[in-house]
N, C-alpha and C positions, 0 to 999 in steps of 0.2 A: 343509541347514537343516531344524529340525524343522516341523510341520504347526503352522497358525497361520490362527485362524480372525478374531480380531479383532485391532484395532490401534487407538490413541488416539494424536492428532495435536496439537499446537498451532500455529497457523497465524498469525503476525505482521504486524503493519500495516505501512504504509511513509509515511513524510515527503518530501515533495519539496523540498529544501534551493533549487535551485535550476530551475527550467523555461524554454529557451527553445523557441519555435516555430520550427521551421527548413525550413517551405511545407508544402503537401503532395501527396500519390502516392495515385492510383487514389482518392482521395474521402477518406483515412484523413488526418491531420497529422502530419508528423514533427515528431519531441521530441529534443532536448538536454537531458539531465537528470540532475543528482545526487543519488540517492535513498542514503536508511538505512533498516533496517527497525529498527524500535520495541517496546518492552516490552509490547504493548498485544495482544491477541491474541483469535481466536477458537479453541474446543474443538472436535473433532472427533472422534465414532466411526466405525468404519467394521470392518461384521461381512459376512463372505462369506455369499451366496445358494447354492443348487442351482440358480439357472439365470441368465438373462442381463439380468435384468432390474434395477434402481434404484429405491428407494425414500428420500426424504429426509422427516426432521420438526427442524425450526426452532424453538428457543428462546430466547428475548427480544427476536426482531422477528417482524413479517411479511414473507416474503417469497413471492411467489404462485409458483406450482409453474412456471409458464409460463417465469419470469423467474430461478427458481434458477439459477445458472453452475455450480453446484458438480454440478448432477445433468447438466447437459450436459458437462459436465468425464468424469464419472464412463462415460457414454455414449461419448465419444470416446474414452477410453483399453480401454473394452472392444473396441471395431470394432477399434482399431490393433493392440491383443497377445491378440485371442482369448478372451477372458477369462471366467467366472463376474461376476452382477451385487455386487451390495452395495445393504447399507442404511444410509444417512448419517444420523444425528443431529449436527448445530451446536449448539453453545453461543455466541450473539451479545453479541461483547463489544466488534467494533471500529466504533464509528459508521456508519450508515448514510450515505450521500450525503455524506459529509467529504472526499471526495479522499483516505482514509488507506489505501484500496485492499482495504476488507473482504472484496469479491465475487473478486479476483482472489487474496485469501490465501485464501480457500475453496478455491479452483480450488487452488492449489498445494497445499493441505495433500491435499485428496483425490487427486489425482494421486501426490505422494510416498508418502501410505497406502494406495494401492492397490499402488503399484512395490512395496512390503516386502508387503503381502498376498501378492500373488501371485510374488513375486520378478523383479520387473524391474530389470535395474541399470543399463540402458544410459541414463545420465544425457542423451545427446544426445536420443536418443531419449523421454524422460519430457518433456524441454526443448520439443521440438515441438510436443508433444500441448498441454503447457500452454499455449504460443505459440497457438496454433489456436483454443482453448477462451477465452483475454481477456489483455488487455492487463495488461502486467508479472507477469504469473501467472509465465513460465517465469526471469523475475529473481527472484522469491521462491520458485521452488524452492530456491535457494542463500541469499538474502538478504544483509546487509550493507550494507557502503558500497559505492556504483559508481556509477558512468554510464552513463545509457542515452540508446542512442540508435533511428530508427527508429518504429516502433509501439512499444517498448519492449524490441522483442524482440533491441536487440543490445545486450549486456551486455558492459561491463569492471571487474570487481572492483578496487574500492584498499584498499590496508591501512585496517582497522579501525581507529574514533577512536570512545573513548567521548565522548560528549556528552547533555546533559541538558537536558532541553524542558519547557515548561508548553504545552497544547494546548488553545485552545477552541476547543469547538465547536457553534457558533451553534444554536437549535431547528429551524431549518427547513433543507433539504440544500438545492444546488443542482444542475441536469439538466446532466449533463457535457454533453450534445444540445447545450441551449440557452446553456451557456455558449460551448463553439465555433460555436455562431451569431453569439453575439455580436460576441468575436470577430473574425469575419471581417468583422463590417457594421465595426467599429473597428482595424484588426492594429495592433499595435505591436510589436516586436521587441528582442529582449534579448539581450546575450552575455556572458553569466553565468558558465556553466556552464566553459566552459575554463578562466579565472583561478582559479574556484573549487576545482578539483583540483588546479592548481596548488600551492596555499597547504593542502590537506587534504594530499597526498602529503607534504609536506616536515614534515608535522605544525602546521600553523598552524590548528588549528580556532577562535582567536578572530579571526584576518585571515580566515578562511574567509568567518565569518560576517557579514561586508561586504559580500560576493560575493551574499545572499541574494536573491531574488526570480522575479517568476514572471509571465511574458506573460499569463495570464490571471487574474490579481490586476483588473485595472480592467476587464474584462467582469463577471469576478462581484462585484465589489461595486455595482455597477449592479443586477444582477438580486437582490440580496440584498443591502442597506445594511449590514444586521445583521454581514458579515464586516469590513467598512472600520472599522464601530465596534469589533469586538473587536481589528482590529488595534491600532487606536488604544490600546486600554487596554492591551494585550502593551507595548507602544513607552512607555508610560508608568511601565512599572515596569523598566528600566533593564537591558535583557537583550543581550547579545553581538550579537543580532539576530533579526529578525524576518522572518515568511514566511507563506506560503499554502499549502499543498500540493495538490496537484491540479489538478482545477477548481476546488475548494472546496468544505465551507462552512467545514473545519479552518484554523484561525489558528496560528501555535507561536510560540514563542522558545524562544531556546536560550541556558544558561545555563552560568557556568564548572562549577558544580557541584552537584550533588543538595540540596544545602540551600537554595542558592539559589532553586533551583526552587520546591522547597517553601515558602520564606518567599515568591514573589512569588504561589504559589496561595493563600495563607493570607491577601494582600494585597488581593485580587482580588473583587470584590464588584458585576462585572455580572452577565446571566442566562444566558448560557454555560456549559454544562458544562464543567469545568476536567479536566483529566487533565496528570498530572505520569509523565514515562515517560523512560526511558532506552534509548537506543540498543542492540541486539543484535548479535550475528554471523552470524546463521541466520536462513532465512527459516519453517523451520518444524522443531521436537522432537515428538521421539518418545515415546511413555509417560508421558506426562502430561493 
């Protein structure tokens, strides 16, 4: 392979179609979950140093250097393959505190841009690092439709289903912390997530979307009203179904078809930012 000093990433959101809580292990929760990754994405450069060092600069959020993932990502994958540093510049495109997993498509785009920087191919091996560095990072190394289970970190790929979403996302995020606090002081239990690939494998993405929902939908709209009402408004304009992703503060529907979409954003007249985005196959492209 020729000598390759930079590289450009773009790192994709993820939906959580479905989330059940299934107890948890050493203080972390286990998750049952059917995620997609989404049209929706953050930019990434990522240029090789002469020495072993990380530098990041952030555009169109804050996020304090302490709390970057993507520069302890970057750190982790040097210690494990030896490596020369890098300097990361983001471009912030995926909602901050939405549940759509911004912090964790960092982690994975820079991890992947570093495996082609410097030539790392051993996918199990990038797999870990991201696994190590946050949660569903090492699912969006590959991205798509799947199920996770675990901290996030066991993944099973299903065949691909395009599908089409309107996403709001309320102004204020909510603290993943403080929503599994909640939570816990409330548990309810869901079993979602099986029926739900069920009916996705055989190609049923409108009986899928029945299957919709998410254990921690009534902790956070407790801690943030503002999501129960946008659900309310998603459920009011007539969409296949309706969800949460994450902890939250991202609302979605999903709809038969990109028009649809479009006409129930153009319908839509709370103070949610609206995002109309379609389902992808990859969790993160290269050269763009």
């Amino acid at each position: 392979m020729g000598r390759m000093n930079t590289v450009r990433v773009k790192a994709y959101a993820k939906l959580n179609l479905t989330l059940d809580i299934k107890g948890t292990e050493k203080g972390y929760h286990l998750l049952d979950s059917i995620v997609t990754t989404v049209g929706v994405s953050d930019g990434i450069k990522l240029k090789k140093r002469k020495d072993r060092l990380v530098s990041a600069v952030v555009r169109g959020a804050f996020i304090p250097p302490e709390e970057n993932n993507a520069v302890r990502a970057a750190e982790e994958f040097i210690r494990t393959f030896s490596t020369d540093g890098v300097d990361i510049t983001i471009d912030k495109n995926i909602p901050i505190a939405a549940g759509m997993g911004g912090s964790s498509a960092d982690i994975a785009g820079v991890i992947a841009g570093m495996g082609r920087l410097f030539h790392v191919e051993d996918e199990a091996a990038l797999k870990a690092v991201a696994d190590r560095a946050g949660s569903d990072s090492g699912y969006l190394l590959r991205g798509g439709l799947a199920r996770l289970g675990g901290r996030g970190d066991i993944v099973s790929p299903l065949p691909f289903r395009p599908m089409h979403f309107l996403i709001l996302v309320p102004e204020e995020g909510v603290s993943s912390r403080d929503c599994y606090a909640e939570y816990d002081r409330l548990p309810a239990k869901g079993e979602r997530s099986e029926e739900a690939e069920k009916e996705l494998r055989a190609g049923g993405v409108m009986w899928a979307a029945g299957r919709f929902g998410n254990d921690l939908f009534a902790p956070a709209k407790r801690l943030l009203p503002a999501i129960g009402q946008a659900y309310g408004e998603l459920s009011a304009l007539s969409p296949l179904g309706v969800g949460m992703t994450g902890s939250g503060s991202g609302v979605f529907a999903l709809f038969e078809t990109k028009e649809l979409a479009l006409w129930a954003k153009s319908r839509y007249q709370g103070n949610c930012r609206a995002i109309v985005a379609e389902s992808v196959p990859q969790g993160v492209a290269f050269g763009i």
